[in-house]
C-alpha positions as CSV (number, residue, x, y, z in Angstrom):
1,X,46.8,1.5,39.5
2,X,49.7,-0.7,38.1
3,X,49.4,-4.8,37.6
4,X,50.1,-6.6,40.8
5,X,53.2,-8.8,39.3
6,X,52.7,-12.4,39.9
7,X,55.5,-14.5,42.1
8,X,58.3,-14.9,40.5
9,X,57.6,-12.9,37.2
10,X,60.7,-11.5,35.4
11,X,59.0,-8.8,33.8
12,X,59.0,-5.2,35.1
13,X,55.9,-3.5,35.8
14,X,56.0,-1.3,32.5
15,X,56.1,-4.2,30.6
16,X,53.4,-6.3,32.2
17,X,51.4,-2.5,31.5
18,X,52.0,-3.0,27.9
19,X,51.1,-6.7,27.8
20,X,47.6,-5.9,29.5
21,X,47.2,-3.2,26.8
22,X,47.7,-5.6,24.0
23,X,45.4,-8.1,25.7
24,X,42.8,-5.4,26.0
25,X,43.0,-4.7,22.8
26,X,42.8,-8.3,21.3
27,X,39.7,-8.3,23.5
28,X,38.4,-5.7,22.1
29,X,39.3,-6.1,18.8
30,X,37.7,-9.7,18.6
31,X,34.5,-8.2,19.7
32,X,34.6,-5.5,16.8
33,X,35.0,-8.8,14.2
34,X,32.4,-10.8,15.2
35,X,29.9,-7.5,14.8
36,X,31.5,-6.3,11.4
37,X,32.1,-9.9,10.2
38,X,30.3,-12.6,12.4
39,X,32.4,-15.7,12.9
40,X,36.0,-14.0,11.9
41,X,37.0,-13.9,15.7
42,X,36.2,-17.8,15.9
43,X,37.9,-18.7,12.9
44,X,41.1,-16.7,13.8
45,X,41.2,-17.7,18.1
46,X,38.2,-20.1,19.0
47,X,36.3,-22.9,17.4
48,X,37.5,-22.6,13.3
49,X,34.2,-24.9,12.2
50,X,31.8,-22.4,14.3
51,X,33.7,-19.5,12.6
52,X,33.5,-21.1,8.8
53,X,29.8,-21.9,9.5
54,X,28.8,-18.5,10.7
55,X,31.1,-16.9,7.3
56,X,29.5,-19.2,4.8
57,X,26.0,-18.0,6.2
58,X,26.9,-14.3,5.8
59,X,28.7,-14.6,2.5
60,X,25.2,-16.5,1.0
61,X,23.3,-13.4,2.4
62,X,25.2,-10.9,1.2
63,X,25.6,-12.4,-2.1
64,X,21.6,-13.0,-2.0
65,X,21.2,-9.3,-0.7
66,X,23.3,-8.1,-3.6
67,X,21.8,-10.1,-6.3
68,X,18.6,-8.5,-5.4
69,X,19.8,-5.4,-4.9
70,X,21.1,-5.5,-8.7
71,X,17.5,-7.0,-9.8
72,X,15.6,-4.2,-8.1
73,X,18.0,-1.5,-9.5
74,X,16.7,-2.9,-13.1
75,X,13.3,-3.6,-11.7
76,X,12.2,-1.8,-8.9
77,X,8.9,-4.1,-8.8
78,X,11.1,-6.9,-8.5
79,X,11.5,-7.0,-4.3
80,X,7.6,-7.1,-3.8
81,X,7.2,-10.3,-5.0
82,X,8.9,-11.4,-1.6
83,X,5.1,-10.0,-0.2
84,X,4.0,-13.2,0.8
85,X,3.0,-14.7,4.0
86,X,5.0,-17.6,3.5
87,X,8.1,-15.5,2.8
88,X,7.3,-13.0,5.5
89,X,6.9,-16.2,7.9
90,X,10.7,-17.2,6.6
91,X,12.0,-13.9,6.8
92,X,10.9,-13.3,10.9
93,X,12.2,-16.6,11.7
94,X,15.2,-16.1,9.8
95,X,15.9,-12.5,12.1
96,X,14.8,-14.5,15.0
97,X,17.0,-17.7,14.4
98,X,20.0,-14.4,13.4
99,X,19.4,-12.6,16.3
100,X,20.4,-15.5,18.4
101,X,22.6,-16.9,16.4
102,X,24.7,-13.1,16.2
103,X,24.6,-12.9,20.1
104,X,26.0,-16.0,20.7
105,X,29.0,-15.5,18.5
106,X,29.1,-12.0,20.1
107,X,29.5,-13.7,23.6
108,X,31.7,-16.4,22.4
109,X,33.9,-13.0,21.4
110,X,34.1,-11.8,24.7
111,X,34.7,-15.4,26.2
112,X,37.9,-15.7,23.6
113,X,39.5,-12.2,24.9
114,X,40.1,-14.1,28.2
115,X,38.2,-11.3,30.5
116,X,39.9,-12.9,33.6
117,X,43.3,-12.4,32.4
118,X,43.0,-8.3,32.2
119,X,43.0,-6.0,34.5
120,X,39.7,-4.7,36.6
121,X,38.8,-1.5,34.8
122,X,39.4,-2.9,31.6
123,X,37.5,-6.4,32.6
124,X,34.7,-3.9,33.0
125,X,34.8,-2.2,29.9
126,X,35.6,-5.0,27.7
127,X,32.1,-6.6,29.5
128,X,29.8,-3.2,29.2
129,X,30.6,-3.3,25.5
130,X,29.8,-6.6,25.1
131,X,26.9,-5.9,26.9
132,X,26.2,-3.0,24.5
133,X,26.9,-4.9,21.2
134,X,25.0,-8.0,22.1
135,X,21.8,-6.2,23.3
136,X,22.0,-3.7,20.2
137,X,22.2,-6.7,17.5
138,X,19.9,-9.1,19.0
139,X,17.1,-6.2,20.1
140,X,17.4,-4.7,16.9
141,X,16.9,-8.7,14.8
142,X,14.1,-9.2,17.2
143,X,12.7,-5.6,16.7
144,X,12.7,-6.1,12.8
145,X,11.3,-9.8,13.2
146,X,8.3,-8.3,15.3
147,X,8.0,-5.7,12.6
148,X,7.9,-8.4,10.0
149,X,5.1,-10.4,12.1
150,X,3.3,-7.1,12.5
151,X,2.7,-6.3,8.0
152,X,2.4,-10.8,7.6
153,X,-1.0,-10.3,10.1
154,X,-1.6,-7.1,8.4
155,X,-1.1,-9.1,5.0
156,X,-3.5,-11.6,5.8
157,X,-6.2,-9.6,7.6
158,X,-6.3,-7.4,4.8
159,X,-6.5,-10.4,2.2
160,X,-9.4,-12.5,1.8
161,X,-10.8,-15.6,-0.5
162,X,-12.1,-16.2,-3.8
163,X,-11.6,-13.2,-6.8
164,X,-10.3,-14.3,-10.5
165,X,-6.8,-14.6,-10.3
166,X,-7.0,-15.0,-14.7
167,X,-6.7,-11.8,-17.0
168,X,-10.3,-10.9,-18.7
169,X,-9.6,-9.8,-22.2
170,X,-6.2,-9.2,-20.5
171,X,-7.2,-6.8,-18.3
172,X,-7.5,-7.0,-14.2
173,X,-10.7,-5.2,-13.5
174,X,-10.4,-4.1,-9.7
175,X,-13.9,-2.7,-8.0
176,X,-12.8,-0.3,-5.3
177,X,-15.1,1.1,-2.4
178,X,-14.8,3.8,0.0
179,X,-17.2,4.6,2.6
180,X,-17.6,5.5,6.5
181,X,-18.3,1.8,7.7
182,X,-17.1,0.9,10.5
183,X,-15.6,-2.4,12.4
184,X,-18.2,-5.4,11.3
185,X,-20.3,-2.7,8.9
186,X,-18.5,-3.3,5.7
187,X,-20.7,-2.7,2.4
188,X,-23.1,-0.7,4.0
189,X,-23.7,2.4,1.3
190,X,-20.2,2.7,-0.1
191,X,-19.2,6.8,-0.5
192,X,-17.6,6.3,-3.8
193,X,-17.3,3.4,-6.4
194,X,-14.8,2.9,-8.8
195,X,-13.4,0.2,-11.2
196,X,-9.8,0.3,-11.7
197,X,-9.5,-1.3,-15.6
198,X,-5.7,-2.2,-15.5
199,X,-3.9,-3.8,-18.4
200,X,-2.1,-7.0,-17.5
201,X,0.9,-6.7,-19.2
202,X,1.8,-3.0,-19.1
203,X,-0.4,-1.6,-16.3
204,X,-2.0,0.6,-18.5
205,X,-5.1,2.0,-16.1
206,X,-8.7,3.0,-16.5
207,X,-10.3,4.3,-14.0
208,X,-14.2,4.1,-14.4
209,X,-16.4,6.3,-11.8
210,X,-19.9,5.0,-11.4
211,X,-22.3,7.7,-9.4
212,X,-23.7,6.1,-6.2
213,X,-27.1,7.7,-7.4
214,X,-27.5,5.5,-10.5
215,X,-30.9,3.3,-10.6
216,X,-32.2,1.1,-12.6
217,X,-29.8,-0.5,-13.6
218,X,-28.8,-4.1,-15.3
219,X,-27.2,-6.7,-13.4
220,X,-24.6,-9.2,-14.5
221,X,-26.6,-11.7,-16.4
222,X,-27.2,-14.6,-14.6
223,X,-26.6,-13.7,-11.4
224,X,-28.6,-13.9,-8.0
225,X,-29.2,-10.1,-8.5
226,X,-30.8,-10.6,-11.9
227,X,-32.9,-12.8,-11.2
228,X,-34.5,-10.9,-8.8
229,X,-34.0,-7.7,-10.8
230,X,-34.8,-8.8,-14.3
231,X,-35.9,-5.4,-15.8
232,X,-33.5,-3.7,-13.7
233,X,-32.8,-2.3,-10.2
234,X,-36.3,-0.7,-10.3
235,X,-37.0,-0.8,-6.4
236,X,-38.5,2.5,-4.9
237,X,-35.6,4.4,-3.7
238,X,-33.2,1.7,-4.4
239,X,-29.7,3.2,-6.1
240,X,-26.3,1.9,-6.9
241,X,-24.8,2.4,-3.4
242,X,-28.1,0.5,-1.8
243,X,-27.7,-2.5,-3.6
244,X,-25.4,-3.6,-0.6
245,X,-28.5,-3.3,2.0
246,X,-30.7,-4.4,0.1
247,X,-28.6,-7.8,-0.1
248,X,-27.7,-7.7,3.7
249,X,-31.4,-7.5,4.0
250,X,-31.9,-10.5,2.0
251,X,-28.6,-12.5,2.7
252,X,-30.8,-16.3,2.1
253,X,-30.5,-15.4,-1.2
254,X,-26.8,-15.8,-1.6
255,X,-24.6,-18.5,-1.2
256,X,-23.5,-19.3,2.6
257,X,-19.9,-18.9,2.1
258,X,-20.4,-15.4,0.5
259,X,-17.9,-13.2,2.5
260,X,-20.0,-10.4,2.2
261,X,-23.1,-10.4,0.7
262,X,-23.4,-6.6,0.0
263,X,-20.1,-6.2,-1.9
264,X,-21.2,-9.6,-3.8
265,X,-24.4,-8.1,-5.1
266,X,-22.9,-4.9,-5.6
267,X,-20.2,-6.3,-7.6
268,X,-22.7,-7.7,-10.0
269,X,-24.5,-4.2,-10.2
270,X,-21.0,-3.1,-11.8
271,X,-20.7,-6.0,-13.9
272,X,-24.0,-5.5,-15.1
273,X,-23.2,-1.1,-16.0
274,X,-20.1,-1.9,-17.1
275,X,-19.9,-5.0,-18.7
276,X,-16.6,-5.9,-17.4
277,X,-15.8,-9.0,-15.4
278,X,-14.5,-8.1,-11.9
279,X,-11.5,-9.6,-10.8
280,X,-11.0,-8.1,-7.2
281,X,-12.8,-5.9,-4.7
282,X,-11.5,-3.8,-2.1
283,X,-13.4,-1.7,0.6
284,X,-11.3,1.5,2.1
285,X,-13.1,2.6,5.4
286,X,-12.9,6.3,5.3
287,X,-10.7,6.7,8.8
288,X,-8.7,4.0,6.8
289,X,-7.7,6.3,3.8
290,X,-6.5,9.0,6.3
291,X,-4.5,6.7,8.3
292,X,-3.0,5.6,4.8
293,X,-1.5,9.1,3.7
294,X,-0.4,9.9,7.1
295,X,1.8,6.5,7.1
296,X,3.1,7.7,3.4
297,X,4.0,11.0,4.4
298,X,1.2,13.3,2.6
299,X,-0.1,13.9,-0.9
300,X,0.7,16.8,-3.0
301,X,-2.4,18.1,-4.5
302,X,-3.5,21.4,-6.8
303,X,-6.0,22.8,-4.6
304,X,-7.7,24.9,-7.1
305,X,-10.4,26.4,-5.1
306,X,-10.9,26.8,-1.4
307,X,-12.3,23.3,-0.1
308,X,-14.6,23.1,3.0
309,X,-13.0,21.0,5.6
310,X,-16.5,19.7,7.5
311,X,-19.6,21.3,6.7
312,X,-20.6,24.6,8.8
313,X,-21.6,23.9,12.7
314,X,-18.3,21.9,12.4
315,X,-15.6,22.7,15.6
316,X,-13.2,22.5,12.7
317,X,-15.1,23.7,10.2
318,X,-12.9,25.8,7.8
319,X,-11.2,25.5,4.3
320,X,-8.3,24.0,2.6
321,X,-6.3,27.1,0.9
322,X,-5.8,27.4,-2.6
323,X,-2.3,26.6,-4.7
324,X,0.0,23.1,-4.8
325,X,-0.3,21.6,-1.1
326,X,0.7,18.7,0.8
327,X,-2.3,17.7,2.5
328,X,-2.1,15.0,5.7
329,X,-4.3,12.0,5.6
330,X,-7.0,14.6,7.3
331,X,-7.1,17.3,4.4
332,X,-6.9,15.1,2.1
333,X,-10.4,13.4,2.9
334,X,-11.7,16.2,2.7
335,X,-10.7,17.4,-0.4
336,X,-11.9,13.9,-1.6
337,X,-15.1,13.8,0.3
338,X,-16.1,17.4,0.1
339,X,-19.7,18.2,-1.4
340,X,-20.6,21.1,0.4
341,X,-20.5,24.8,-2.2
342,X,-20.3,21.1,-4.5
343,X,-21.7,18.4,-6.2
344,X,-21.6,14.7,-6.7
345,X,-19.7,14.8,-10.1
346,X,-17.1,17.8,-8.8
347,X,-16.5,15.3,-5.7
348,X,-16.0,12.2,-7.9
349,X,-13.6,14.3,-9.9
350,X,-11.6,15.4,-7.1
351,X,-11.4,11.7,-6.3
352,X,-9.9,10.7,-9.1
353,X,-7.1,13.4,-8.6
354,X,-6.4,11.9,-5.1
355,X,-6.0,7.8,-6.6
356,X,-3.5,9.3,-9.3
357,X,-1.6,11.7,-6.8
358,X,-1.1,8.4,-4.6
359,X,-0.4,6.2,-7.7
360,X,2.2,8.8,-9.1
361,X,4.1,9.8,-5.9
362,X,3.8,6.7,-3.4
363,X,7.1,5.4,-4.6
364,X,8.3,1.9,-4.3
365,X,10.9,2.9,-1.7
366,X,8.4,4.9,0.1
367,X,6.0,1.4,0.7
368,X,9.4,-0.7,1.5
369,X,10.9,1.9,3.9
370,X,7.4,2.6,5.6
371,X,5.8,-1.0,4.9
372,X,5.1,-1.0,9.1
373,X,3.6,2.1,9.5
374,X,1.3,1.6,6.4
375,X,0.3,-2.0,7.4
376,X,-0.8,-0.4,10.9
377,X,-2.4,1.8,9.0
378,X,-4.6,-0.6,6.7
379,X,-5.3,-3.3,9.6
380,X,-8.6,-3.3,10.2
381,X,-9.6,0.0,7.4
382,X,-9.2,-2.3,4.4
383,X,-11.6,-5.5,3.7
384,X,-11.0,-7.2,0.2
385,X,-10.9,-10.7,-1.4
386,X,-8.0,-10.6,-2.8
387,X,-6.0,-13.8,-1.8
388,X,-2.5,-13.1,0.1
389,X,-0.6,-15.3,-2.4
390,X,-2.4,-12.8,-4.7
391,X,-0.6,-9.5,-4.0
392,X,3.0,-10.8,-4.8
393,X,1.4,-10.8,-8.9
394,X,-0.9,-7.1,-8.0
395,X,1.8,-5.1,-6.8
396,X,4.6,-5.0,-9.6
397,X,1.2,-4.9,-11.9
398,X,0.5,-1.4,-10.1
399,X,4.6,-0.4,-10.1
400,X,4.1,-0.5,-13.3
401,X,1.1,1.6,-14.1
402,X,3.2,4.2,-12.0
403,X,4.7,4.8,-15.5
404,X,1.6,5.0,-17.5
405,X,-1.0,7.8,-17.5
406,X,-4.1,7.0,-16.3
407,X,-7.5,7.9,-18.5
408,X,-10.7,8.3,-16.6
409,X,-14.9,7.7,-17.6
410,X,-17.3,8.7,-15.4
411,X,-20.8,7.6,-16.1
412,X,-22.1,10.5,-14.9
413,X,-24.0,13.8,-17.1
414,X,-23.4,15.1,-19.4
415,X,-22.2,12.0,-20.8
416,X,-24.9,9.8,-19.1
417,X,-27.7,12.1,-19.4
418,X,-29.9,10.6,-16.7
419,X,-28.3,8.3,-14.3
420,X,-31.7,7.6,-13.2
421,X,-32.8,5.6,-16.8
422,X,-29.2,4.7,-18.0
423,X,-29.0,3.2,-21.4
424,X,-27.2,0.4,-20.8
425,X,-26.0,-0.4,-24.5
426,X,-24.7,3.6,-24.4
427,X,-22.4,2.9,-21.3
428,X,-20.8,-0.7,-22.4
429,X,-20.1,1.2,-25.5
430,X,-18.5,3.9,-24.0
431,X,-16.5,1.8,-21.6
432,X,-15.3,-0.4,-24.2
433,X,-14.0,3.0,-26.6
434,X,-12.2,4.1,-23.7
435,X,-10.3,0.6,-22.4
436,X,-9.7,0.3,-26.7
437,X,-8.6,4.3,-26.7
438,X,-6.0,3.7,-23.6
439,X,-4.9,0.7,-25.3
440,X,-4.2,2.4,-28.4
441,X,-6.2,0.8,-30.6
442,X,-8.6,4.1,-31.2
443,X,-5.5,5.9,-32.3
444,X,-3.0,7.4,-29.3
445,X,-3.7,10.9,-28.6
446,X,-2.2,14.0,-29.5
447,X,-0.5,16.1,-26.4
448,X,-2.6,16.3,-23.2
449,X,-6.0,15.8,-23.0
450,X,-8.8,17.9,-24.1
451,X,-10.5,19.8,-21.6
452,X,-13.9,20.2,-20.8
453,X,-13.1,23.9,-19.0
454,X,-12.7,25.1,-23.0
455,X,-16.6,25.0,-22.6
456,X,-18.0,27.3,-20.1
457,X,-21.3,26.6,-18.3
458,X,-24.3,28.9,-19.1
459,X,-23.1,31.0,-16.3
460,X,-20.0,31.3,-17.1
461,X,-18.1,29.2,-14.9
462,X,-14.6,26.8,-16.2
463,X,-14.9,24.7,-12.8
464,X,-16.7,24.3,-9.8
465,X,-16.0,22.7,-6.4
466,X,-12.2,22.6,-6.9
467,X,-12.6,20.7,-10.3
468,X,-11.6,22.1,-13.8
469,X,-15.4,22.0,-15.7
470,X,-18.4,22.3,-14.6
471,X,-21.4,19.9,-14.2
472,X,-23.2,21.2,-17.4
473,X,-20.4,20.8,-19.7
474,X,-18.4,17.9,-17.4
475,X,-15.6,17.7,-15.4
476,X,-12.3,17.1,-17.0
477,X,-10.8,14.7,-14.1
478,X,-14.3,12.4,-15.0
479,X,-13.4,11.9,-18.7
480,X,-9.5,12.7,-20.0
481,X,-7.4,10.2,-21.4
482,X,-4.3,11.4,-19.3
483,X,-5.8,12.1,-15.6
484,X,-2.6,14.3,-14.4
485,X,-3.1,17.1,-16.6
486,X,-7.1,17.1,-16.1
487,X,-6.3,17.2,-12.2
């Protein structure tokens, strides 16, 4: 339907047509600047000092955006120092405070392309793509600022208080845990125990497996656990992964702001078999783990023999397939928790094969694109002391030792020939040759490491349980200075 021509017009009906076109598209086209370049339609037809306001704020972004853009291309560690809560907290507000800021400009666009001027149907569309642009901008600001909220209360429900934020003989020593406790049950008989010996400077890592059936055992000297243990953890029945009852079963012992007496005391079992001083400690409930690879996507493991997936009477009972897989976070708890047509020692080894698979293929770009879906994941699994300011240092530290190869001990036969009577002495020695040996200063290998599947078991058997080796003559994943080739 043509323009009804106002009294008195001079203009013919054609070209009033033409003159509602070009307002439409003036309309339209303001609109279109404001979302590609937010305050150009005020500083070309509306309020210039709004318009240089709202440019000046995007040009600092972008130039900010860019500069770190450049920094993480040279250092791809570089963007997680911005994990911290304070910078989290900045960040949602700033989306917030952008989202509103964006729409408004947005509506001020459609407010300067004078909707009452043009004709009805193009009134309308002018409106329902404002409509469309506003609620697009702002909801998706506001969606990345709840995101944002989401991984700073994941951030600090993971974190806790205390650990050593200092280097020890320039080394972070990290005890990690794993084990089927549930919601207010952490420490209770970890699964698997493991100190992560990482090299401050290059990330250098050595991953030390202690068996959870070790016993009488030193403490760290000194400590609340050695004084009651002075000859060593020589309780009936009492072994490495009972330390944390025992503990919870005697919490006056320990100081009142302990955050968890079990890890505590455990903590200074490790000390005391290692000799190392522990920096941090981290707990992985076992449901936690599998959410963890799910939100990453998978892990590609060698599945060397067929691994039990539940133990027989099991719904699901049935087995992993052999050859290079991508296992979900499901499969690949069981290929990490396993004992069944196993052992304890094939089982640690396997574990050791899962912690490098994540450390070599979880990617930097993988954690920032999937950083929600991984925080979701780790809410409530993961209980540490690690402080959140903390993990801005910790995570380019780790980047890093994505580069390195990792060498693995495991104080387990044959190299510790009874775990139940360990010689103390024998193990710090042994821990201290291997931190020296990945440093380098026991000479750098030669080529990959040696194997312990050269040497067969009496049998005959080069591996057992899915693990190259066997438990007579060791598992090569347990003790290799370059974990990838042992796994």
């Amino acid at each position: 339907m043509p323009p009804v021509l106002p009294p008195g017009s001079h203009l013919s009906s054609r070209e009033h047509e033409r003159a509602a076109r070009i307002r439409f598209r003036r309309a339209i086209t303001l609109m279109v600047m404001t979302l590609v370049l937010p305050g150009s339609a005020q500083l070309v037809a509306g309020n210039r000092k709004v318009g240089r306001i709202a440019l000046r704020v995007v040009i600092l972004l972008a130039g900010f955006g860019l500069l770190v853009g450049l920094i993480t291309l040279a250092w791809s560690g570089f963007v997680f120092l911005f994990i911290q809560p304070w910078v989290l907290g900045l960040l949602r507000l700033g989306l917030i405070a952008g989202a509103i800021g964006w729409f408004l400009l947005l509506v001020d666009a459609w407010r300067l392309g004078q909707p009452l001027t043009l004709i009805k149907n193009h009134r309308l569309a002018m409106t329902g793509l404002n409509a469309v642009l506003t609620f697009a901008v702002a909801g998706s600001l506001l969606f990345g600022a709840h995101l944002v909220g989401a991984s700073r209360v994941a951030l600090l429900a993971a974190s806790g208080h205390g650990g050593d934020g200092s280097a020890n003989d320039g080394r972070y020593n990290v005890l990690l845990l794993g084990g089927d406790s549930g919601a207010g049950r952490w420490g209770l008989r970890p699964d698997s125990l493991q100190v992560a010996s990482v090299d401050a400077e290059t990330g250098r890592t050595v991953l030390i497996g202690l068996p959870r059936n070790m016993a009488n055992f030193d403490f760290a000297p000194g400590s609340v656990m050695d004084e009651q243990f002075p000859d060593g953890f020589d309780c009936e029945g009492c072994y490495l992964n009972g330390v944390a009852t025992w503990a919870g079963d005697h919490k006056t012992l320990f100081p009142e702001d302990s955050q968890d007496v079990g890890v505590d005391a455990t903590v200074m079992a490790v000390e005391g078999i290692t000799g190392l001083k522990i920096n941090y400690w981290a707990m992985v409930n076992l449901q936690g783990f599998k959410d963890v690879v799910n939100a990453v996507g998978g892990v590609k493991l060698h599945v060397r023999e067929p691994i039990p997936v539940g133990i027989p009477g099991d719904s699901f009972y049935t087995h992993l397939k052999p050859g290079y897989r991508k296992l979900n976070g499901f499969e690949a708890l069981w290929y990490a928790r396993a004992r069944h047509d196993s052992d304890d020692y094939s089982r640690m080894a396997r574990q050791k094969c899962v912690v490098n698979a994540l450390a070599q293929q979880v990617s930097p770009t993988t954690i920032v694109r999937k950083f929600g879906a991984i925080s979701k994941a780790t809410s409530g699994m993961i209980e540490t002391n690690v402080p959140a300011g903390d993990f801005g240092k910790l995570v380019p530290l780790a980047m890093k030792a994505r580069s390195q190869r990792i060498s693995t001990l495991s104080l387990v036969p044959p190299l510790v020939r009874d775990t139940a009577n360990p010689d103390m002495d024998f193990i710090h020695d042994k821990v201290e040759r291997a931190i020296d040996k990945a440093e380098g200063k026991a000479g750098k290998p030669r080529g990959k490491a040696v194997l312990p599947s050269a040497s067969k078991a009496p049998n005959g058997e080069t591996q057992r349980g899915g693990s190259i080796g066997t438990r007579e003559a060791g598992y090569a994943a347990n003790e290799s200075t370059d974990l990838s080739s042992a796994c």
